[in-house]
VOPA-649311 format. One record per atom (N, C-alpha, C, CB): residue number from 1; x, y, z. Coordinates in Angstrom, 1 decimal, padded with zeros to 4 digits. Last residue first. Glycine has a CB too. Layout:
# VOPA-649311
num:east:north:up
NUM:X:Y:Z;
...
END
This chain:
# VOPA-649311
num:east:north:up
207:-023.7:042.7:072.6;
207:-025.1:041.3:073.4;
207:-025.6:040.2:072.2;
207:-027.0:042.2:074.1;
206:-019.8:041.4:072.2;
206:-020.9:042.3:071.7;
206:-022.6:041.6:072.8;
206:-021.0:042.1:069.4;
205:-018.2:040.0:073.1;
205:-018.3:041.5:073.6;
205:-019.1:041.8:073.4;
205:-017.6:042.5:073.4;
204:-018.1:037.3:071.9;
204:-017.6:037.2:073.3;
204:-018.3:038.8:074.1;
204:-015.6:037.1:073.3;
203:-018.4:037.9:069.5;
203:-019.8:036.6:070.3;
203:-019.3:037.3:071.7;
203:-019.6:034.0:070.2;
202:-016.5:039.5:068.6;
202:-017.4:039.8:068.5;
202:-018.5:038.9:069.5;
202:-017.4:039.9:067.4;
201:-014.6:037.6:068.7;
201:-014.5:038.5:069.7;
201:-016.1:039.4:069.6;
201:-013.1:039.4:069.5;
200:-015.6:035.6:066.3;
200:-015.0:035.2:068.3;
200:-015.6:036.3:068.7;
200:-013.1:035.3:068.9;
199:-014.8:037.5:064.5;
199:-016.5:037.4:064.7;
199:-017.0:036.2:066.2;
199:-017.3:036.6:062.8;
198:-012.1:037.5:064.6;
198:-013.0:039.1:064.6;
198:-014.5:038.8:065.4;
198:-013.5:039.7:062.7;
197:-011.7:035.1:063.6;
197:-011.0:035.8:064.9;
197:-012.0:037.1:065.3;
197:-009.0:036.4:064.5;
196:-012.7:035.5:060.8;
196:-012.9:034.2:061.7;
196:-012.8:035.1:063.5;
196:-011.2:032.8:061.4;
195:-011.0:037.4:059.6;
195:-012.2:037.9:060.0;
195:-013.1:036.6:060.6;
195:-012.7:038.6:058.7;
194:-009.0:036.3:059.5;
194:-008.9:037.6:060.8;
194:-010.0:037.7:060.6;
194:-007.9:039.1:060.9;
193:-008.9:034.4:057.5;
193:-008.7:033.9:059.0;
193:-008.7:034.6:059.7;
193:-007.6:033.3:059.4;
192:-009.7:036.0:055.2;
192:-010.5:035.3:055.9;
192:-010.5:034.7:057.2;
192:-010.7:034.6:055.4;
191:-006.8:037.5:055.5;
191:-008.4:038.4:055.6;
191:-009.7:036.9:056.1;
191:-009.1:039.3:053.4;
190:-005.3:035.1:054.8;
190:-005.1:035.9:055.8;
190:-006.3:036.7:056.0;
190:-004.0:036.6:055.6;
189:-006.5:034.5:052.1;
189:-006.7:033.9:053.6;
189:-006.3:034.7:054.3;
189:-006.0:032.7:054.1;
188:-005.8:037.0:050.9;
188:-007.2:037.0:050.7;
188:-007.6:035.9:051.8;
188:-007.6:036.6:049.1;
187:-003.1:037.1:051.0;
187:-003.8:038.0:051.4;
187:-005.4:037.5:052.0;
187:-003.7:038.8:050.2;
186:-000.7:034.8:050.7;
186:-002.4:034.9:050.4;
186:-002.5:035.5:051.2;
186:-003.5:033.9:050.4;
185:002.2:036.6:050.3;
185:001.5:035.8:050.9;
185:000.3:035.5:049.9;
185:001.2:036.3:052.2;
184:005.4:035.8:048.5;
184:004.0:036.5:048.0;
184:003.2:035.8:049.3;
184:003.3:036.0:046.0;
183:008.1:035.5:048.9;
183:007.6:036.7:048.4;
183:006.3:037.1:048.4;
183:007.9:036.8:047.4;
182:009.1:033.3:051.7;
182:008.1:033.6:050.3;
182:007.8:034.9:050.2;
182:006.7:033.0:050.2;
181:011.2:033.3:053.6;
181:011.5:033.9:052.5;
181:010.3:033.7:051.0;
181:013.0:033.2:052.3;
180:010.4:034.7:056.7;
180:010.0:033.6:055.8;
180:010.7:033.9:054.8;
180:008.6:033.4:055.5;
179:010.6:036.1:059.1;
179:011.6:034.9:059.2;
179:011.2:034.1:057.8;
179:011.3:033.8:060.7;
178:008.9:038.4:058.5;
178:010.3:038.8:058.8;
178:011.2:037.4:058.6;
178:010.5:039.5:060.4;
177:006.3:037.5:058.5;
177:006.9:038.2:057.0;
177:008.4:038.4:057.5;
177:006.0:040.0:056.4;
176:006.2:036.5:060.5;
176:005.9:035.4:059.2;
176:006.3:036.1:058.4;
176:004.5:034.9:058.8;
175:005.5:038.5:061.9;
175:007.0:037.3:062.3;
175:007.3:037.0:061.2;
175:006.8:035.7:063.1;
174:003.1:039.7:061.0;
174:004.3:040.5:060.9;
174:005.9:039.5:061.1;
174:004.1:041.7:062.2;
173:001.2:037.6:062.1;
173:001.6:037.9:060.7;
173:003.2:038.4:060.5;
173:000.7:039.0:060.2;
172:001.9:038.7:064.9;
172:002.1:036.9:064.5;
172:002.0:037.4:062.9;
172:000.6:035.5:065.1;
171:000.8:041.1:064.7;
171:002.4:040.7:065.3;
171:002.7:039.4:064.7;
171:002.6:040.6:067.1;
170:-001.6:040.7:064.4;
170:-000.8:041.5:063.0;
170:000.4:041.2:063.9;
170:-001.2:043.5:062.3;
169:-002.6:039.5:066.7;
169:-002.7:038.8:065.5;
169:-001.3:039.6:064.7;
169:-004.5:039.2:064.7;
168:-001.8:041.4:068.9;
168:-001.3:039.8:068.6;
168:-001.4:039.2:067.3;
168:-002.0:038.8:069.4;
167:-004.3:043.2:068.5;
167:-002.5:043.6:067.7;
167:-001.7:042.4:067.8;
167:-001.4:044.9:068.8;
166:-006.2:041.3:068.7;
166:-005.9:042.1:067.4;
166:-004.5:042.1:067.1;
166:-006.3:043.6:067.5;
165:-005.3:041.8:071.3;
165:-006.0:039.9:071.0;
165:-006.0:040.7:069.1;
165:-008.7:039.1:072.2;
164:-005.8:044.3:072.3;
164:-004.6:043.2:072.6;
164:-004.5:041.7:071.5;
164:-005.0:042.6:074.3;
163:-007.9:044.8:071.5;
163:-006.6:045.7:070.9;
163:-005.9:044.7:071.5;
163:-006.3:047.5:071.3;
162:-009.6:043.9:073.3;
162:-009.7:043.7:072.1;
162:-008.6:043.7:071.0;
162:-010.6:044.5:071.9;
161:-008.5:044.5:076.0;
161:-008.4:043.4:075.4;
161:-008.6:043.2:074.0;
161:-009.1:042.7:075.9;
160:-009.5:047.4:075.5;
160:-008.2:047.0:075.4;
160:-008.0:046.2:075.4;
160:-007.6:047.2:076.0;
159:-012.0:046.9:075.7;
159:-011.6:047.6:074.5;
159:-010.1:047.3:074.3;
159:-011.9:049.1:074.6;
158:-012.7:046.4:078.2;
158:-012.9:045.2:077.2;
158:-012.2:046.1:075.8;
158:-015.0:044.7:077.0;
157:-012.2:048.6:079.6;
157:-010.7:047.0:079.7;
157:-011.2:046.2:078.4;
157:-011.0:045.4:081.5;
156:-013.7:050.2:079.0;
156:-012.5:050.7:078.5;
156:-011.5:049.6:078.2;
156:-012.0:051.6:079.5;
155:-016.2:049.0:079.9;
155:-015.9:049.4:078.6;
155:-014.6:049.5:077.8;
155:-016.2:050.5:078.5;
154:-016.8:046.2:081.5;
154:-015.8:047.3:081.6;
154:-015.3:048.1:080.4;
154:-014.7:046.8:082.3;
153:-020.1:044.9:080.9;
153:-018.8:045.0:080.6;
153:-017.9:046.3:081.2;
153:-018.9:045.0:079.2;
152:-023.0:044.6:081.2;
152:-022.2:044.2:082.2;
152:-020.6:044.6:081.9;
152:-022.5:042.6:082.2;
151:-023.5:045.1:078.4;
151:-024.0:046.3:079.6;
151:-023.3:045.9:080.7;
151:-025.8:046.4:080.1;
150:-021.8:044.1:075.2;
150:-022.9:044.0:076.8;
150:-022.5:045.0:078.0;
150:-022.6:042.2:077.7;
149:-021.9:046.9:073.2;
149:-021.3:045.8:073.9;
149:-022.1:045.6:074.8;
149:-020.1:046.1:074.4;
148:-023.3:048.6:071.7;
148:-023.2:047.3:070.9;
148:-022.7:046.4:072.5;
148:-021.8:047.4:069.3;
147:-022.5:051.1:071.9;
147:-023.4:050.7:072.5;
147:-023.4:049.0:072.3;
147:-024.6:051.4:072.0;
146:-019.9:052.0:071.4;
146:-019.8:051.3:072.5;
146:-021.0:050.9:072.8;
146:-019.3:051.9:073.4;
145:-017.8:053.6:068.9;
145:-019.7:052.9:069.3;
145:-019.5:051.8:070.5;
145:-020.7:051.9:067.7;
144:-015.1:055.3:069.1;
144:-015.8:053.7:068.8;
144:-017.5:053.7:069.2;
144:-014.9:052.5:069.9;
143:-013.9:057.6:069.4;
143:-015.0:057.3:069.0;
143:-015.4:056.5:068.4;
143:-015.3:057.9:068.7;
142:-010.8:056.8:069.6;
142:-011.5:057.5:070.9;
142:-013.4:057.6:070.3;
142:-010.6:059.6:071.2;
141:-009.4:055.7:067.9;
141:-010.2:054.9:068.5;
141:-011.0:055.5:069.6;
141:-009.4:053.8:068.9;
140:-007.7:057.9:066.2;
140:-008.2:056.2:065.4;
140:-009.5:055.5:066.6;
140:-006.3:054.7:065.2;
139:-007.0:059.7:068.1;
139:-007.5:059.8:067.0;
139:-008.5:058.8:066.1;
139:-006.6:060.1:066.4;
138:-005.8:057.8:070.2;
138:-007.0:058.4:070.4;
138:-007.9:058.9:069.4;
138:-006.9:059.3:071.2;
137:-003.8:057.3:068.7;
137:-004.6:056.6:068.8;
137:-005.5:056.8:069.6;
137:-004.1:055.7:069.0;
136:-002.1:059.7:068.4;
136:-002.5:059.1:067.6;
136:-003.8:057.6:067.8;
136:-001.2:059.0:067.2;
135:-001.5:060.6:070.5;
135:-002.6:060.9:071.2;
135:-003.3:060.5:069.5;
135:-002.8:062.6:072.0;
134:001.0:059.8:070.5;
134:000.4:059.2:071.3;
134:-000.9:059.5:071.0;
134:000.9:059.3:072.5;
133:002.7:060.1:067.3;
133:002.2:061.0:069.2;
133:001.4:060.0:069.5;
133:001.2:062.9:069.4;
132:004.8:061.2:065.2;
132:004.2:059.9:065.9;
132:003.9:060.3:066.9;
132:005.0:058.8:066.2;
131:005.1:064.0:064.9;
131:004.2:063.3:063.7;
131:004.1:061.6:063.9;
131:005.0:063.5:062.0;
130:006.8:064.4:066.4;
130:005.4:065.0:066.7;
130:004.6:064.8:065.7;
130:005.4:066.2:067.0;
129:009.5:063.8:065.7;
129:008.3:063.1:066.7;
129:006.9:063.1:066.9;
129:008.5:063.4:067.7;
128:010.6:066.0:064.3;
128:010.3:064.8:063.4;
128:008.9:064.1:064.4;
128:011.9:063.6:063.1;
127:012.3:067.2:066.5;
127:011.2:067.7:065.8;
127:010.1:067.0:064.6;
127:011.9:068.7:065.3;
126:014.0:065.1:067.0;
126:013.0:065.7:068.2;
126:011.5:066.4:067.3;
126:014.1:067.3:069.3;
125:015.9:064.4:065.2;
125:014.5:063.6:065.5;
125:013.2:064.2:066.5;
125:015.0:062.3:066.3;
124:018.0:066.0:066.1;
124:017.3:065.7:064.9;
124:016.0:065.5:064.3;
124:017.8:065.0:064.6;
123:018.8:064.9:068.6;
123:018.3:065.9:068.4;
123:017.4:066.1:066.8;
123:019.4:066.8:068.6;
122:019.4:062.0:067.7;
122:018.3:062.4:068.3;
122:017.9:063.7:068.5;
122:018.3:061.9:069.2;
121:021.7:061.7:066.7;
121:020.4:061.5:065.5;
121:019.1:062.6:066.5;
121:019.6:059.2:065.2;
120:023.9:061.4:068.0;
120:024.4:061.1:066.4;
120:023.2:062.2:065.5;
120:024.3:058.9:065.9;
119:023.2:060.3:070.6;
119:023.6:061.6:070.4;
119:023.4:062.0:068.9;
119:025.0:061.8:071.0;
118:020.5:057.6:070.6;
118:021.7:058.1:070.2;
118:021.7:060.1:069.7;
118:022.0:056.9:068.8;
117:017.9:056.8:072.0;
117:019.2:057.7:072.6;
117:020.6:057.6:071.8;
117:019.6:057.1:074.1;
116:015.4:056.4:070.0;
116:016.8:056.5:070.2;
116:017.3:057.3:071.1;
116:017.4:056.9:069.1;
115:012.2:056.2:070.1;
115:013.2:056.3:071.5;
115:014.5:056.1:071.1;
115:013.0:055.2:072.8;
114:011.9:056.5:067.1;
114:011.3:057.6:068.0;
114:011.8:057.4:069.7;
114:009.4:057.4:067.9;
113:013.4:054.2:066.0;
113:013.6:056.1:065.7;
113:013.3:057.0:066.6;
113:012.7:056.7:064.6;
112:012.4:052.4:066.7;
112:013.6:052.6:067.3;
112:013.8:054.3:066.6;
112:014.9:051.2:066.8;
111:009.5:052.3:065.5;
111:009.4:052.5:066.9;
111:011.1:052.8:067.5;
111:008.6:051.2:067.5;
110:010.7:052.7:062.6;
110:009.6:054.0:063.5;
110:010.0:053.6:064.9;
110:007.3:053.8:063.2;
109:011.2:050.1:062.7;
109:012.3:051.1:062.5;
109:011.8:052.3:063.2;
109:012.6:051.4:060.8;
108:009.0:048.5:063.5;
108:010.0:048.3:064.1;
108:011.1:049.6:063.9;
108:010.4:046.9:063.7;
107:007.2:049.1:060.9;
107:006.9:049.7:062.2;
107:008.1:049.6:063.0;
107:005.6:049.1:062.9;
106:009.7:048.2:059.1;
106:008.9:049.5:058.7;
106:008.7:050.5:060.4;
106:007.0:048.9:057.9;
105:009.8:045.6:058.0;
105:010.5:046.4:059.3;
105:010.2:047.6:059.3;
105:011.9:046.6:059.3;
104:008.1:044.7:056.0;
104:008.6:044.1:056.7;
104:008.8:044.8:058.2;
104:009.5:043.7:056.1;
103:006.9:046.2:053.2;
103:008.2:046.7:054.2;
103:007.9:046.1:055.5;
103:008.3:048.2:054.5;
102:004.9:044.3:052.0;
102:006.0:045.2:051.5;
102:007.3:045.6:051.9;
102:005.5:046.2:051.6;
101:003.6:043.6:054.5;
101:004.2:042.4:053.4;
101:005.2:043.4:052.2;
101:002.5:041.5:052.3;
100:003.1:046.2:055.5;
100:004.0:045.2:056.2;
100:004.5:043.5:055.0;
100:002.8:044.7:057.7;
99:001.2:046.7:054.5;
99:002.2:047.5:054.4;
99:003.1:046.7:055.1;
99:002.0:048.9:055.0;
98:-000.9:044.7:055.1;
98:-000.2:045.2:053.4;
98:000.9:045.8:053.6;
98:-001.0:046.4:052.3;
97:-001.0:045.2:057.4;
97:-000.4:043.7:057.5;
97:-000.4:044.0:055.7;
97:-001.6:042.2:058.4;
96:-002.0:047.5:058.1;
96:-001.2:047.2:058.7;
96:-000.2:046.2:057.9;
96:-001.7:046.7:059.9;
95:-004.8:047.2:056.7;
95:-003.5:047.6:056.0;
95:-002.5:047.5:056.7;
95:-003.4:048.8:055.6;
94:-005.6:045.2:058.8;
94:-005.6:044.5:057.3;
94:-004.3:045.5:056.5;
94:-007.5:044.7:056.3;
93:-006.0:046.9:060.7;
93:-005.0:045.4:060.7;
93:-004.8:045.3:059.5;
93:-005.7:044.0:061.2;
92:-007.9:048.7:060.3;
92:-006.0:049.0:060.8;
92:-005.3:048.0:060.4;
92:-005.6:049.1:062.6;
91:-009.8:047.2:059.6;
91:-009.7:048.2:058.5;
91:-008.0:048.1:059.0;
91:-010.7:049.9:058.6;
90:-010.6:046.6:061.8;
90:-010.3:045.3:060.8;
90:-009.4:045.9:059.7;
90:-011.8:044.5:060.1;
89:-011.1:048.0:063.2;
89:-009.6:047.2:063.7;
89:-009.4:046.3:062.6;
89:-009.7:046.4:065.2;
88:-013.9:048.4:062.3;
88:-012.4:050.0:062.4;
88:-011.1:048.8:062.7;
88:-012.5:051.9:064.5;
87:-014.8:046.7:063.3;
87:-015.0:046.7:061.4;
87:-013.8:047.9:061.4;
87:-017.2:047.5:060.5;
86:-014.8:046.6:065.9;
86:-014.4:045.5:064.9;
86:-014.0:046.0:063.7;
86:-015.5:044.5:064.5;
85:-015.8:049.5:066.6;
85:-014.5:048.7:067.2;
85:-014.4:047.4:066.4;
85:-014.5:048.3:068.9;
84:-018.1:051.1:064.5;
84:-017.7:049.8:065.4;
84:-016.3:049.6:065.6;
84:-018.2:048.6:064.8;
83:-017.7:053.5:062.5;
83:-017.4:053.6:064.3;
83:-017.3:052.3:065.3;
83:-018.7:054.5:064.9;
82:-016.3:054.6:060.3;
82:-017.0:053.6:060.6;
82:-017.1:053.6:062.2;
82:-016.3:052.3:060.0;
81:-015.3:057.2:059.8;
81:-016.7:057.5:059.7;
81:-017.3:055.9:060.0;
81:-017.1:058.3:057.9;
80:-012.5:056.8:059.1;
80:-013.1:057.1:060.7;
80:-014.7:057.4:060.7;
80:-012.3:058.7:061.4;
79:-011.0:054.7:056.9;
79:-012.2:055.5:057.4;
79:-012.8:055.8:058.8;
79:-013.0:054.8:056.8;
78:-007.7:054.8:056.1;
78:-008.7:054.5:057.3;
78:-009.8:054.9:057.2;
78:-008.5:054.9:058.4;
77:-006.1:055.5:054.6;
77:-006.6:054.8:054.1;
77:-007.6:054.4:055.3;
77:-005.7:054.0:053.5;
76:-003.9:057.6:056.3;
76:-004.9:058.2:055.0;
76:-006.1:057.4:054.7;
76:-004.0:058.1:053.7;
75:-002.4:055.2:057.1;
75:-003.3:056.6:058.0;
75:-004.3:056.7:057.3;
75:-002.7:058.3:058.1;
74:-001.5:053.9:054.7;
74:-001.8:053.4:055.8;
74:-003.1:054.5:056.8;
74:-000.3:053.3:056.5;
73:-000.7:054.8:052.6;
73:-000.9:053.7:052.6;
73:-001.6:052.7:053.7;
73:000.0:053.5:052.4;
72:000.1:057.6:053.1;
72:-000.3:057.5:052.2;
72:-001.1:056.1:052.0;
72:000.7:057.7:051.5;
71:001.8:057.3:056.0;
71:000.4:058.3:055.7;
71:-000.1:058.4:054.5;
71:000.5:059.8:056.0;
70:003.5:055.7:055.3;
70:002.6:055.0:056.5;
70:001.2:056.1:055.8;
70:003.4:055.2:058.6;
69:005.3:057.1:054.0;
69:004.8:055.5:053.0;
69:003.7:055.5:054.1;
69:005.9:053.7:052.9;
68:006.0:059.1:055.1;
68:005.2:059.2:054.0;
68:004.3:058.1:053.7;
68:005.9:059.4:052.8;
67:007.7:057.6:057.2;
67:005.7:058.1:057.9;
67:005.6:058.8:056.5;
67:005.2:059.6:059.9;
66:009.4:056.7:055.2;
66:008.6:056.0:056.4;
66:007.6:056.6:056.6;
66:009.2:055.8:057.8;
65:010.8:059.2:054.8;
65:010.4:058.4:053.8;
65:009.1:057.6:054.1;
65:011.4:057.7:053.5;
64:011.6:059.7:057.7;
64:010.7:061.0:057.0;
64:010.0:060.3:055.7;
64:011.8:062.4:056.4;
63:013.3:057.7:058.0;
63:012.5:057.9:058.9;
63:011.3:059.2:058.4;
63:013.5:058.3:060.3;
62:015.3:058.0:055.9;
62:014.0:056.6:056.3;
62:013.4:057.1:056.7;
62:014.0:055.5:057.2;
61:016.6:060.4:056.6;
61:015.4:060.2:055.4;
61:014.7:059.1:055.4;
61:015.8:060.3:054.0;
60:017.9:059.7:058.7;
60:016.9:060.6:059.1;
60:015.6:061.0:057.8;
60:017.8:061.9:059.4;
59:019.4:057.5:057.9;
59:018.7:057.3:058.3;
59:017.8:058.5:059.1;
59:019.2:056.5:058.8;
58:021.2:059.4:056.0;
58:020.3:058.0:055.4;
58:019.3:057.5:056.6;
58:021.4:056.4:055.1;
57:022.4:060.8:057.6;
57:021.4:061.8:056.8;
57:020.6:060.7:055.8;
57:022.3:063.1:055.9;
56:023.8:059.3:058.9;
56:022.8:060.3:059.6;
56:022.1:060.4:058.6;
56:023.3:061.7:060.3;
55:025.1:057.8:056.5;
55:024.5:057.0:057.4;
55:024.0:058.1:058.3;
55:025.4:055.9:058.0;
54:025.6:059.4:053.8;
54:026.2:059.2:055.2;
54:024.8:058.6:055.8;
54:027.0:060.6:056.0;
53:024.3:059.4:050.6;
53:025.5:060.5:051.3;
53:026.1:060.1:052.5;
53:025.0:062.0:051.6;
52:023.2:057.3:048.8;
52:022.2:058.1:050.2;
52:023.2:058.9:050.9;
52:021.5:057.0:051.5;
51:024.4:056.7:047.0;
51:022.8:057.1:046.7;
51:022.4:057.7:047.9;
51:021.7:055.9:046.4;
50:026.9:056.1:047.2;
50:026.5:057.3:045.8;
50:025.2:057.7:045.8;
50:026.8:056.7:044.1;
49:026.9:054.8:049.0;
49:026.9:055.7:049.9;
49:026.8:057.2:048.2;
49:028.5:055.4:051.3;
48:026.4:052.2:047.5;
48:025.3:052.9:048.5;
48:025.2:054.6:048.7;
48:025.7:052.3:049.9;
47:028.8:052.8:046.3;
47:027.7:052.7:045.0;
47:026.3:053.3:046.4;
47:027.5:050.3:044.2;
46:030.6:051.9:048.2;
46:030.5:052.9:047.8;
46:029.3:053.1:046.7;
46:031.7:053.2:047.4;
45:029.8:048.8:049.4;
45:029.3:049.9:050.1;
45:030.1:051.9:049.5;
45:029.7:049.3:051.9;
44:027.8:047.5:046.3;
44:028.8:047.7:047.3;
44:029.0:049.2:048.2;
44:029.9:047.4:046.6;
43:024.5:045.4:047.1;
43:025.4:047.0:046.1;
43:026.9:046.9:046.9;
43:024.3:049.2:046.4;
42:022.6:044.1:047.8;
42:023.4:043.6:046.7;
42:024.4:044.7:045.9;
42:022.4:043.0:045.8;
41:022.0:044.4:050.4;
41:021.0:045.1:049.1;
41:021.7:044.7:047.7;
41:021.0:047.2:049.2;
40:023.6:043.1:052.1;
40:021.8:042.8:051.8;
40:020.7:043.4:050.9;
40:021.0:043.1:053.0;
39:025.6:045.2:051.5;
39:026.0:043.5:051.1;
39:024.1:042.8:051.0;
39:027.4:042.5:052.9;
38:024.7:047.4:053.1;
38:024.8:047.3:050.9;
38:025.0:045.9:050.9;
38:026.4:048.2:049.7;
37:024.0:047.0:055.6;
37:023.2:047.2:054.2;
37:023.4:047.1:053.4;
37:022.9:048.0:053.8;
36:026.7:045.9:056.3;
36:025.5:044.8:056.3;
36:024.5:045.4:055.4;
36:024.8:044.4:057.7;
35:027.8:048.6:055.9;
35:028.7:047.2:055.5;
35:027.8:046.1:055.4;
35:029.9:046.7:056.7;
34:026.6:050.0:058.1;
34:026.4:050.3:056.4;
34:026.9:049.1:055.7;
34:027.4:051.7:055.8;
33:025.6:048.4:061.1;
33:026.4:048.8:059.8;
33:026.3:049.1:058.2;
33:027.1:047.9:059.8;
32:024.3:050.1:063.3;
32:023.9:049.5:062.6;
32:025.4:049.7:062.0;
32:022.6:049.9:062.0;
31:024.9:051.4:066.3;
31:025.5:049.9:065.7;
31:025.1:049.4:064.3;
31:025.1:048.6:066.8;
30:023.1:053.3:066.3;
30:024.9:053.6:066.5;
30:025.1:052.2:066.0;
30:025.8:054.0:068.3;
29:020.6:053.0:065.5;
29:021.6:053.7:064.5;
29:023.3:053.7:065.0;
29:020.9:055.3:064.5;
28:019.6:049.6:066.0;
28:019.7:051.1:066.5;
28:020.4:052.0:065.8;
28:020.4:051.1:067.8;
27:019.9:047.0:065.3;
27:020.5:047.4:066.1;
27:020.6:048.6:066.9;
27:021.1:047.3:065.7;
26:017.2:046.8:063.8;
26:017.1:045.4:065.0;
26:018.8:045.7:065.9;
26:017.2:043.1:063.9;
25:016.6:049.3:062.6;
25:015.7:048.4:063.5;
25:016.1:047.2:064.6;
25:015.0:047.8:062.6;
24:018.9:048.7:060.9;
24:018.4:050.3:061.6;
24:017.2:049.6:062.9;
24:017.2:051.5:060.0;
23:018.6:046.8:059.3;
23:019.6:046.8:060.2;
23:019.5:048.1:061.6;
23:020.9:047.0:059.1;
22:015.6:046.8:058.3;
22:016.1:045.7:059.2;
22:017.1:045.8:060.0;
22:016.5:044.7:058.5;
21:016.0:049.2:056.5;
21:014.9:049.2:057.7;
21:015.3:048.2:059.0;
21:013.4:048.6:057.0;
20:018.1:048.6:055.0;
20:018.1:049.6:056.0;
20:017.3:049.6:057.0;
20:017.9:050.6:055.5;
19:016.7:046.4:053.1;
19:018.0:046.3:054.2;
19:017.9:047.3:055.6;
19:019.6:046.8:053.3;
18:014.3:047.8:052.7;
18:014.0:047.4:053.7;
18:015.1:046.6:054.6;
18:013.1:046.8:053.4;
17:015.9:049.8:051.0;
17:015.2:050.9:051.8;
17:014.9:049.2:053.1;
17:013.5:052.1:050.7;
16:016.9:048.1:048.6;
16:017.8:049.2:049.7;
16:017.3:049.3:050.7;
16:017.8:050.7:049.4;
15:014.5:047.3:047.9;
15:015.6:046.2:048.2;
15:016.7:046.6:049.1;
15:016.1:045.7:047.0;
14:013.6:049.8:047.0;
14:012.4:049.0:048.1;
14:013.6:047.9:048.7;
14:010.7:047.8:047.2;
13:015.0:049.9:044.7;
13:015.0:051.3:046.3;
13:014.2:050.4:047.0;
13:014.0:053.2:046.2;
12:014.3:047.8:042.9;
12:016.1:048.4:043.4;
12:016.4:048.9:044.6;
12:016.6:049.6:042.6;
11:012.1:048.6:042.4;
11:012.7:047.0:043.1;
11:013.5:047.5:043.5;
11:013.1:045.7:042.5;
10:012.1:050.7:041.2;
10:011.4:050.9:042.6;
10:011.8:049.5:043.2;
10:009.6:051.2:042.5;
9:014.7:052.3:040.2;
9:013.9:051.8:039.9;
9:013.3:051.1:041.3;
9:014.4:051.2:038.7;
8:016.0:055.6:041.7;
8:016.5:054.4:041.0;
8:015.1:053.7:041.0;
8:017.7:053.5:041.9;
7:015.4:058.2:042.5;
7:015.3:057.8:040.8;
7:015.9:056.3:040.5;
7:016.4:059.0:039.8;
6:015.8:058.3:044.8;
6:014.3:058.0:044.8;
6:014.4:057.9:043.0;
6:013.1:059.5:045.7;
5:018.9:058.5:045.0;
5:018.0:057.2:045.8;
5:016.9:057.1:045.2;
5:017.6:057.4:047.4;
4:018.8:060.9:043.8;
4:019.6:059.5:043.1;
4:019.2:058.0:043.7;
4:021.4:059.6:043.4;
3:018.0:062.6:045.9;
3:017.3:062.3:044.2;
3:017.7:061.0:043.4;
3:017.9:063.5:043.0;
2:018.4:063.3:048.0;
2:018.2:061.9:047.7;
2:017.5:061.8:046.3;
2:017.3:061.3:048.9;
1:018.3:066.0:048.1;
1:019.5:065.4:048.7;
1:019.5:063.9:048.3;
1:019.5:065.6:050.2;
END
């Protein structure tokens, strides 16, 4: 159905795909306008609608396009055979924050996909859901090594602070890629300033 979308040249579809992500994301599918996508993708809005057929069936292929890009680039790329809570959050963050210098709006679109109350989509979506679940992150973090931490600690709270004071970080990146217009970060600081932050939390939890 989207052959003409996924055969255009990959600047071209990435320049489509993160308009879409942005307007889809910061209004919801009933208010987004097609009229703000193609003018932010530089196309007009028949030339769009020659690549993606109607705004339901454009935004039900984000959303299927989306957890490809995430489970190729992201999921996939995790090693669960590391078991420390640092060196595994470093691993999430870091691609978090690639996939995110790419596609910007990405997680934000996922997260308005999966609670839309729009009539338009949401049946649609019901069956799509169950490839975002909750019990996704039990997957990624339910066997952390916990010996490491001081004995005085609340295992579970200190874990969640951890994940708090983390996911803050890749949110504060994530701003920086939505309000900035440089194309290219440094990666390679960014990894050195989270792994600064890392080896904190580390003095603070670990004995």
């Amino acid at each position: 159905m989207f052959s003409k979308f996924l055969s255009l040249e990959p600047e071209r579809r990435i320049v489509i795909l993160n308009a879409a992500l942005k307007e889809f994301a910061k209004k919801g599918f009933d208010d987004a306008s097609t009229n703000v996508i193609a003018k932010e993708s530089g196309i007009s809005k028949p030339l769009m609608f020659h690549y993606v057929n109607s705004k339901k069936d454009f935004f039900l292929f984000l959303y299927d396009y989306c957890l490809d890009i995430l489970g190729r680039e992201y999921f996939d790329r995790i090693d669960l055979s590391e078991k420390d809570i640092f060196e595994r959050l470093r691993q999430t963050c870091l691609l978090k924050i690639q996939v995110m210098q790419k596609y910007p709006w990405i997680f934000d679109f996922i997260r308005v996909a999966v609670f839309t109350d729009s009539e338009v989509v949401k049946d649609d979506l019901v069956k799509r859901r169950k490839m975002v679940e909750a019990s996704s992150f039990e997957r990624f973090y339910g066997d952390i090594d916990t010996s490491r931490f001081r004995s005085e600690l609340d295992m579970e709270k200190a874990k969640q602070l951890i994940f708090w004071a983390v996911g803050g970080y890749a949110d504060q990146i994530l701003e920086q890629f939505k309000s900035s217009d440089i194309l290219e970060f440094d990666f390679e600081k960014i990894r050195t300033e989270f792994d600064g932050y890392l080896n904190e939390l580390r003095k603070t939890y670990y004995k």
